[in-house]
C-alpha positions in Angstrom: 98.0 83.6 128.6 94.6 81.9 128.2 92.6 82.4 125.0 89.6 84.5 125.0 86.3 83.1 122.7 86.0 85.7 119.6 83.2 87.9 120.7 82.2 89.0 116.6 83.4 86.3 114.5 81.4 83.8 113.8 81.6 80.6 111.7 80.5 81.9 108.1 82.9 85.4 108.8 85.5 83.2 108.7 84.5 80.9 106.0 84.1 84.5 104.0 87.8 85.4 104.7 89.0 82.0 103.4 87.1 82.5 100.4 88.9 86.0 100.2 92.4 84.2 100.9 91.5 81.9 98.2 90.4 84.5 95.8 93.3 86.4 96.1 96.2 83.8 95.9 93.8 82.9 91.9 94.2 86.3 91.7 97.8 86.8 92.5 98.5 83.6 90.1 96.9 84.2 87.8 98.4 88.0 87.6 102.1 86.2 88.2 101.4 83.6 85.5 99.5 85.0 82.9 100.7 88.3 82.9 99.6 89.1 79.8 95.9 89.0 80.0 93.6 91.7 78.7 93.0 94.4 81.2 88.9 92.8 81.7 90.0 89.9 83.0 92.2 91.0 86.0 89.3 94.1 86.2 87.1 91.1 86.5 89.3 88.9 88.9 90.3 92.2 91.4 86.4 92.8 91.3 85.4 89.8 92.6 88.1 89.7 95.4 87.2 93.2 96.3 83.3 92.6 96.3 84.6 89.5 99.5 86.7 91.7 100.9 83.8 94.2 101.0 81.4 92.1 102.1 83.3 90.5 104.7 84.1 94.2 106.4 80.6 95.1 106.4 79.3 91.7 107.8 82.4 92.0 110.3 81.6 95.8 111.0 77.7 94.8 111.8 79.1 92.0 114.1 81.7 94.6 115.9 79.1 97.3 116.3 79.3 98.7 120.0 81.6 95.9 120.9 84.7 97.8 119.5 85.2 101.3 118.9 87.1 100.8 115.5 83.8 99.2 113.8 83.2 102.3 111.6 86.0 102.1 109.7 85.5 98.2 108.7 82.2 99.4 107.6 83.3 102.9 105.9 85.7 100.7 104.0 83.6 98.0 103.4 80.9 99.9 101.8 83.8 101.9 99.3 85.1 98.4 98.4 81.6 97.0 97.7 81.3 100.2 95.2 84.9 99.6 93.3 84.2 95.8 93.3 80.9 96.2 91.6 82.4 99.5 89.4 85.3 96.7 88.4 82.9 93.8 87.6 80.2 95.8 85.7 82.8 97.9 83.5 85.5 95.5 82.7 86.4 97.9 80.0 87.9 100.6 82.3 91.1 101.4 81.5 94.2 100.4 82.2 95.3 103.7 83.9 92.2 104.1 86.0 92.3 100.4 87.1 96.2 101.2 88.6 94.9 104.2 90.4 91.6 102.0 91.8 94.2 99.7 92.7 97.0 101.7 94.0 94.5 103.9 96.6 92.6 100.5 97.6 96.1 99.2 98.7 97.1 102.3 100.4 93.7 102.7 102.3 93.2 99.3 103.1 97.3 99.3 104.3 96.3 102.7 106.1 93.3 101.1 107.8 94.8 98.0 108.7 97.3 99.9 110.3 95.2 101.2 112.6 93.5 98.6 113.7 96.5 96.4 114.4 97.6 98.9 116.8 94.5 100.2 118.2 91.8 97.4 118.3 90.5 95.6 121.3 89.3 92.9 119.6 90.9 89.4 120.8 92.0 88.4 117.3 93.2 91.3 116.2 95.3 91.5 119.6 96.5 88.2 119.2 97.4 88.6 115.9 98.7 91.6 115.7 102.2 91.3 114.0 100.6 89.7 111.3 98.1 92.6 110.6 101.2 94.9 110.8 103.0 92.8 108.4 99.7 92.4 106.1 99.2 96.2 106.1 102.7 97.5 105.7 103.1 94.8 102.2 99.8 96.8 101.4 100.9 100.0 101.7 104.5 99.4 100.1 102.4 97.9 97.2 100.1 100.7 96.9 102.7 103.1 96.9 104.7 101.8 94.2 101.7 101.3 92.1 100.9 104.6 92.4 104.3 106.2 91.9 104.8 104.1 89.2 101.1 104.0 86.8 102.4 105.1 83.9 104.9 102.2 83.7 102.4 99.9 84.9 102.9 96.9 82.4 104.4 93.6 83.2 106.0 95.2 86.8 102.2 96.4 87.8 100.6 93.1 87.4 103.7 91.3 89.3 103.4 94.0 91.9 100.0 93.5 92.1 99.9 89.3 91.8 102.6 89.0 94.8 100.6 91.3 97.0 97.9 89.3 96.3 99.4 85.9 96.8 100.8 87.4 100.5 97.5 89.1 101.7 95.9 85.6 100.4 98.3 83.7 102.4 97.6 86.2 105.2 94.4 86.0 105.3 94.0 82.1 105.3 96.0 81.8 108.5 94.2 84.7 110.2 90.9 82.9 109.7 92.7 79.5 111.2 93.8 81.4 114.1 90.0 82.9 114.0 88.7 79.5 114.0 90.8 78.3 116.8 89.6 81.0 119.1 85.8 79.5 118.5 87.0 76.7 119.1 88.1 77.6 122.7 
């Protein structure tokens, strides 16, 4: 099967989901590690990792726009994750309940959304890699859920809930944007 160039990514795309791979495995450490710190700092930390994650759909939604038919929801998504990233970065103060629920629904929507596109995309690397987006989504949506089912007794399980899932998707994402980079290389 010959490889086919990546019509929509383009180098700085997939610089951005490094950075977003990188963000969440600090994230996902420092949530693991240092479970006990104050409910600003990991509003702070999840902020900024949504704010790239939002950023990256809406530049990758721009690029896809009439190439794939699925490049609405990368930019319906992209624009509600811009929204809780800057919500989460400006109010650091939120609380600890409404910060599990922000959480919870941006793991099942983006586990939701994934989903979908790993099984109905066009696009070459989401074809090519899509097991890995199925894996990535499903770990997503099994974190979400249990976030949600669970808020109340969100404590020390939450934030290791919350620091593996980010350590994973990190992981994920930082050898989805190697594959990404060796299709524009070809």
């Amino acid at each position: 099967m010959s490889k086919k160039p990546l019509s929509s990514f383009t180098r700085p795309l997939v610089g951005l989901i490094v950075s977003q791979g990188v963000l969440a495995i600090l994230f996902g450490i420092a949530a693991l590690f240092w479970p006990q710190a104050t409910v600003s700092i990991i509003a702070v930390l999840f902020g900024l990792f949504v704010l790239v994650w939002g950023i990256s759909l809406l530049i990758q939604s721009l690029l896809n726009l009439g190439k794939i038919s699925l490049w609405w929801l990368e930019l319906i998504f992209g624009v509600a994750l811009l929204g809780v990233g800057v919500y989460l970065v400006r109010n650091p103060e939120v609380t600890l309940m409404w910060l599990v629920l922000l959480i919870g629904f941006t793991l099942v929507i983006r586990g939701l959304v994934d989903i979908v596109q790993a099984f109905f995309s066009k696009e070459p690397a989401v074809v090519a890699n899509k097991w890995l987006y199925a894996f990535s989504a499903a770990i997503g949506l099994v974190a979400g859920i249990v976030v949600l089912t669970y808020p109340a007794a969100s404590g020390l399980a939450f934030v290791w809930v919350l620091g593996l899932y980010a350590v994973i998707e990190g992981v994920v994402l930082i050898v989805l944007a190697s594959k990404f980079q060796e299709l524009l290389e070809d």
